[in-house]
C-alpha positions in Angstrom: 41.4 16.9 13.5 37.7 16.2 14.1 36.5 14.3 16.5 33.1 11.7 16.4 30.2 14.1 16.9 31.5 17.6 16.1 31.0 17.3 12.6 27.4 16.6 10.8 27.0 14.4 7.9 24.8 16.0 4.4 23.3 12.6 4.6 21.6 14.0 8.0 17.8 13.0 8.8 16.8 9.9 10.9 13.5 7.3 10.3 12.5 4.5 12.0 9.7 2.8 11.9 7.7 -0.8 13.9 4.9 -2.8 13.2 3.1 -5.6 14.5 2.3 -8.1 12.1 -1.0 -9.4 14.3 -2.2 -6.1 15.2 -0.5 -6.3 18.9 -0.8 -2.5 20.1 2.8 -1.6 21.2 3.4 1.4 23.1 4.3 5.0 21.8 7.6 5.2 24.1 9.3 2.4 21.7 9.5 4.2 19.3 10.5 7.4 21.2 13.5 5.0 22.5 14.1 3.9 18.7 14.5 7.1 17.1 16.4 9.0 20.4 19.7 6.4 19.4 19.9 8.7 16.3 19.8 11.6 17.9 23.1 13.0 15.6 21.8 12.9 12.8 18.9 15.7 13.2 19.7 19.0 14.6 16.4 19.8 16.5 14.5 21.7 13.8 12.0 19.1 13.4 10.6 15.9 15.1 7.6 13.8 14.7 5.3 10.6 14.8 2.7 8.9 13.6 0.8 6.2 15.0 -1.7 3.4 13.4 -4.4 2.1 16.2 -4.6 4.7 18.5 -7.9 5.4 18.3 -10.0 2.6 18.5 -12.6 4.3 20.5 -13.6 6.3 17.3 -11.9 4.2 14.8 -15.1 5.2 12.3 -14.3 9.1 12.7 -12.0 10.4 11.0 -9.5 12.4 13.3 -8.1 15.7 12.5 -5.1 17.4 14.1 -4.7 21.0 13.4 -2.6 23.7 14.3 -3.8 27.2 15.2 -1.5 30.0 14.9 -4.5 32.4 17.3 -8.0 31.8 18.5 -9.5 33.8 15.6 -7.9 31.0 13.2 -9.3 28.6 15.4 -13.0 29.9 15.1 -12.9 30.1 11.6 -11.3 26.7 11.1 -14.2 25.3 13.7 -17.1 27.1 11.9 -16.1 25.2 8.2 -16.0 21.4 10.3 -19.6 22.5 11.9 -21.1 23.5 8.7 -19.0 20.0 6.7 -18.8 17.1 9.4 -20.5 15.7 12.2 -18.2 16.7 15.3 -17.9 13.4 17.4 -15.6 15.1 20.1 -12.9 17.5 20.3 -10.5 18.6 22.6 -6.9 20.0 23.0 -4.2 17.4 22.2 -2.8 16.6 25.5 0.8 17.7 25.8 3.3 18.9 28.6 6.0 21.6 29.0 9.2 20.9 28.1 12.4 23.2 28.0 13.0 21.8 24.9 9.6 22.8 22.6 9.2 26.4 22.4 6.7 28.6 20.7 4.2 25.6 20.1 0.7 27.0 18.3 -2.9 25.7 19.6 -2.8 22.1 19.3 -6.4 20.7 19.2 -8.4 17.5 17.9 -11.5 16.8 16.1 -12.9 13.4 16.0 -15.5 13.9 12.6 -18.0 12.1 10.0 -18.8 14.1 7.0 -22.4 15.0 6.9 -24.5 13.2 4.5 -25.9 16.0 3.1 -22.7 17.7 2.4 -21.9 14.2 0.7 -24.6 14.3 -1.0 -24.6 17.5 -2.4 -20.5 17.1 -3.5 -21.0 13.8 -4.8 -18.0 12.5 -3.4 -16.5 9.8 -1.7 -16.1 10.2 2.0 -12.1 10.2 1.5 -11.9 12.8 -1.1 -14.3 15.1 0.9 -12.0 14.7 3.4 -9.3 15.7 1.1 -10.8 18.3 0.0 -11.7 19.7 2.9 -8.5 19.7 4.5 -6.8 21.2 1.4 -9.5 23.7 1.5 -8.6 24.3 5.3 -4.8 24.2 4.5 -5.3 27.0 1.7 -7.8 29.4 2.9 -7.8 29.7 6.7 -4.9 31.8 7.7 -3.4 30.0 10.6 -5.2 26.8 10.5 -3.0 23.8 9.3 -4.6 20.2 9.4 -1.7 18.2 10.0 -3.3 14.8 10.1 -6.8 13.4 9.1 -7.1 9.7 9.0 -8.9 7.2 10.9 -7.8 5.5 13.6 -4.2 7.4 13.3 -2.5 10.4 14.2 0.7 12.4 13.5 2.2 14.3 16.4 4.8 17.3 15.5 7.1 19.8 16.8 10.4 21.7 16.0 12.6 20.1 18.5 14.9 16.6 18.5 12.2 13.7 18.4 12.7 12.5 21.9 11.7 15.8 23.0 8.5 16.0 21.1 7.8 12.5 21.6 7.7 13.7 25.6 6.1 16.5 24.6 3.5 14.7 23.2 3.4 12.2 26.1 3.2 9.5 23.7 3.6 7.1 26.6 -0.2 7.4 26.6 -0.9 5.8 23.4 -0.5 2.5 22.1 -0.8 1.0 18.1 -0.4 -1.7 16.2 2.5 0.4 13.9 4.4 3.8 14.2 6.9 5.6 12.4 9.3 8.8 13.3 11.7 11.5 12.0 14.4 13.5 13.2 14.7 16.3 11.0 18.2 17.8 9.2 16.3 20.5 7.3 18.8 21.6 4.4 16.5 23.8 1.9 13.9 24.9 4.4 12.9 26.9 7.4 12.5 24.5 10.8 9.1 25.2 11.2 5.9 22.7 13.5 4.3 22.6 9.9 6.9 21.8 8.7 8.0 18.8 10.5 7.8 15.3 9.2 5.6 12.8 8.8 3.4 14.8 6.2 -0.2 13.0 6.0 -3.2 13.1 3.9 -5.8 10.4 5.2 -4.0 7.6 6.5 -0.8 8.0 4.6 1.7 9.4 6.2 5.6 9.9 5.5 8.5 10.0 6.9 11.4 11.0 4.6 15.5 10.9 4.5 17.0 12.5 1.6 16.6 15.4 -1.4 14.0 15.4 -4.1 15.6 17.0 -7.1 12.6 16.3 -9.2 10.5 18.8 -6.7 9.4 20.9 -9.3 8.1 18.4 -11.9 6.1 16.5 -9.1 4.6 19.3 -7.6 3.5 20.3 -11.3 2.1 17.5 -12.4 0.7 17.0 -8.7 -0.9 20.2 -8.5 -2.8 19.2 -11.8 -4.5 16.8 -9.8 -6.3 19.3 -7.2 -3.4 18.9 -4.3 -1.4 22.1 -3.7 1.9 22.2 -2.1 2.0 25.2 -0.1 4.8 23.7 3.1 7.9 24.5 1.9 9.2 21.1 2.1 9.9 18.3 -0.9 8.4 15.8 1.4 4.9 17.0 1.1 4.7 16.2 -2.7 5.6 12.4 -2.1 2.5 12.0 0.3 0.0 13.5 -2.3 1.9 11.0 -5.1 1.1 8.3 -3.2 -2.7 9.5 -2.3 -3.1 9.8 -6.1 -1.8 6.9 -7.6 -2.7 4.2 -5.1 -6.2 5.7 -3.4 -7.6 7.5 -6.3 -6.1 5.6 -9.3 -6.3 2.2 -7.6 -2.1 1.1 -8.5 -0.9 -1.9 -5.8 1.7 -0.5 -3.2 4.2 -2.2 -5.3 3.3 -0.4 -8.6 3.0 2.6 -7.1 6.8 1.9 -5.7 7.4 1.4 -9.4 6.4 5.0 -10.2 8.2 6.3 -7.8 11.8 4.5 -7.8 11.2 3.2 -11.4 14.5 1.8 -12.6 17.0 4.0 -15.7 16.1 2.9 -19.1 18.5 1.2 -20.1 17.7 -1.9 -16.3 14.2 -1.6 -18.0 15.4 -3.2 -21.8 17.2 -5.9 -19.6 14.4 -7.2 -17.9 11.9 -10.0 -19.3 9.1 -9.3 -21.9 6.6 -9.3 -19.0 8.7 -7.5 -16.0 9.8 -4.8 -19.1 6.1 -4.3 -20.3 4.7 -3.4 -17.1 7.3 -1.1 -16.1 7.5 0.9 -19.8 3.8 1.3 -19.1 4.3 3.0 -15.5 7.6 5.1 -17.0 5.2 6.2 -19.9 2.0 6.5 -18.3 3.7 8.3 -14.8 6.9 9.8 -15.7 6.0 13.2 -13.9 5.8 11.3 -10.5 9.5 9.8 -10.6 10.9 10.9 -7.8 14.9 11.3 -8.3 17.8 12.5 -5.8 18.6 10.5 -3.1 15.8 9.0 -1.1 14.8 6.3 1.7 11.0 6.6 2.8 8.7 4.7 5.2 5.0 4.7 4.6 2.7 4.4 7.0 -1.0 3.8 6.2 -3.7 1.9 7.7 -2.9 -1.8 7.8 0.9 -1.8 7.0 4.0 0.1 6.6 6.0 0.2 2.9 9.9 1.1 3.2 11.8 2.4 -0.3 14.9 3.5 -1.0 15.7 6.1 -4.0 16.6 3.6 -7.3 21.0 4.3 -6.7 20.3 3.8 -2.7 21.4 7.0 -2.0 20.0 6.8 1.8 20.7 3.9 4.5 17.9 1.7 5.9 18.0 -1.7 7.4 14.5 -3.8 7.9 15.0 -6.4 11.0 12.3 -9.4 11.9 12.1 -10.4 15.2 8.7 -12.8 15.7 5.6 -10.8 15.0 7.6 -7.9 14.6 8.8 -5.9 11.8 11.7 -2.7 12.2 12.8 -0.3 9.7 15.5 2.2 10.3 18.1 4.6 8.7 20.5 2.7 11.2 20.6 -0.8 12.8 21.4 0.3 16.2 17.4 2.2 15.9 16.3 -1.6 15.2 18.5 -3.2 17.9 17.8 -1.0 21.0 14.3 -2.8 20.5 15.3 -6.0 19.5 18.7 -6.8 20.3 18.8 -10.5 18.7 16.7 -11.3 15.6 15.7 -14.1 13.4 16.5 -11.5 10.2 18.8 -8.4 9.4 19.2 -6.9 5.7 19.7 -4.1 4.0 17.0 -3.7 1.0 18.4 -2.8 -2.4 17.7 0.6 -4.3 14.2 0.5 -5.5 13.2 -2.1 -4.1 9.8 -1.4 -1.8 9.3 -3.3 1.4 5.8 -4.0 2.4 4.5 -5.6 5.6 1.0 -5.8 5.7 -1.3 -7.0 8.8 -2.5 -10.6 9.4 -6.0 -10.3 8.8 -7.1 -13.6 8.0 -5.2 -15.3 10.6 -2.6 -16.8 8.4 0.8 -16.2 7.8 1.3 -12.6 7.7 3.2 -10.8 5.0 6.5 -9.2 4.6 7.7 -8.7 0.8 
């Protein structure tokens, strides 16, 4: 008979996610201590975070984390930022030695602006120059990978349990206004550093529990769109869907949602003329970008976090409020160890996108 613990569940892979509604910077070891109560549920081939405010200092630059697999890569990589961006700072990403994290690459960052006349030459927007620089990068420097490029933010990676690489990382040091974190149960893919989660592009960054099925007909349709998927995980994909649709197409976070976790056919002829309209336009318009198997997602990006679960709620997560505070987890005791008594507990349904956005104006902030 098997005891608690000797056995591991298919439905493996931990989240958690924290944001402050006002913007009150909170310090990287919570989340360290949020994501360490699930430690059973990864299997120490992946860990990672991502933080929102971190950088205030150069909170106009965009910052880029990239791994180097040798100093070669690193020269290459560092010869395409001189000749592309205006290099604010750079340094190594501090880190220290545990027993734990083995065989970590070059770990360095660049705090960059693109120069204008590389801007004006592409005719591009600052944030798909960056985009394309970093797939550029990500494609055609061998052992470079850009693991993170947004403002203000940063993702921080290994192959290990997350409270190692959260030590590794010394994320004691930082402190934002959100974070999010995995513990990785890899099931179709190597454990690999680039391979860990959150996957970013910008300031969007994911963190992922589950199985895509519909891999292959989102990276093709994806792919159409200038993005390649070259990381050998189905995570990856997600991140560039929600680049496309809601930074270069301009859908809300919930329409995007809509796309992703639309409802079966047969929900959609239920619903109201209006409700049924808009989302027979998103099914028609986006039907590539459904992503089906089962799911639950937190999305960090500048400003807010957005939770979603896979349409059947294949995937556990719990959102908890506790004052200015917002917690998402795959399990409540992630939520509790922060806050163990608060003013709201529930479990969201399948399909059904969360969304806590910061105060800005001073007023009531939002939590949909």
């Amino acid at each position: 008979m098997y005891q608690e613990g000797e056995i591991r569940i298919p439905s493996g892979c931990a989240i958690s996610g924290l944001i402050s509604k006002s913007g009150k910077r909170v310090n990287g070891s919570e989340i360290v201590k949020s994501i360490a109560t699930m430690h059973d549920r990864s299997n120490g081939l992946g860990g990672g975070f991502a933080g929102y405010g971190i950088y205030p200092q150069y909170a106009d630059a965009y910052a880029f984390h990239i791994f180097y697999d040798n100093p070669e890569a690193k020269t290459y990589c560092e010869d395409f930022l001189n000749r592309h961006f205006d290099m604010i700072n750079l340094s190594k990403i501090p880190t220290r030695t545990h027993p734990n994290i083995v065989d970590e690459p070059l770990i360095w960052r660049y705090f960059l602006v693109p120069l204008h006349t590389k801007l004006e030459s592409s005719q591009l927007q600052p944030d798909e120059f960056v985009v394309r620089c970093t797939i550029k990068i990500n494609t055609h420097i061998d052992g470079a990978y850009v693991f993170s490029s947004g403002k203000n933010m940063g993702v921080f990676k290994a192959v290990g349990f997350p409270e190692d690489v959260g030590e590794f990382y010394r994320l004691e040091e930082y402190d934002g206004y959100s974070w999010t974190a995995h513990g990785r149960y890899p099931t179709n893919t190597p454990g690999w550093w680039g391979g860990a989660h959150p996957f970013a592009m910008l300031d969007y960054s994911i963190v992922h529990n589950g199985e895509i099925s519909s891999y292959d007909a989102n990276r093709r349709h994806i792919e159409m769109h200038g993005y390649q998927c070259t990381l050998q995980t189905d995570t990856e994909v997600i991140t560039y869907i929600v680049d496309y649709l809601h930074r270069r197409l301009g859908l809300t976070l919930q329409e995007t949602a809509k796309v992703i976790a639309a409802p079966f056919w047969q929900t959609i002829e239920s619903m109201n003329e209006e409700e049924r309209a808009e989302y027979e336009y998103l099914r028609s318009a986006f039907g590539s970008l459904l992503v089906t198997g089962p799911f639950s997602i937190i999305l960090g990006y500048s400003g807010g976090l957005m939770a979603l679960n896979d349409r059947l709620k294949l995937r556990s997560m719990v959102v908890g409020e506790k004052d200015d505070m917002v917690y998402i987890a795959s399990e409540e005791c992630a939520v509790r160890i922060l806050s163990p008594e608060l003013d709201r507990l529930w479990y969201p349904k399948g399909g059904e996108a969360v969304i806590v956005e910061l105060d800005q104006k001073g007023g009531e902030s939002s939590c949909q």
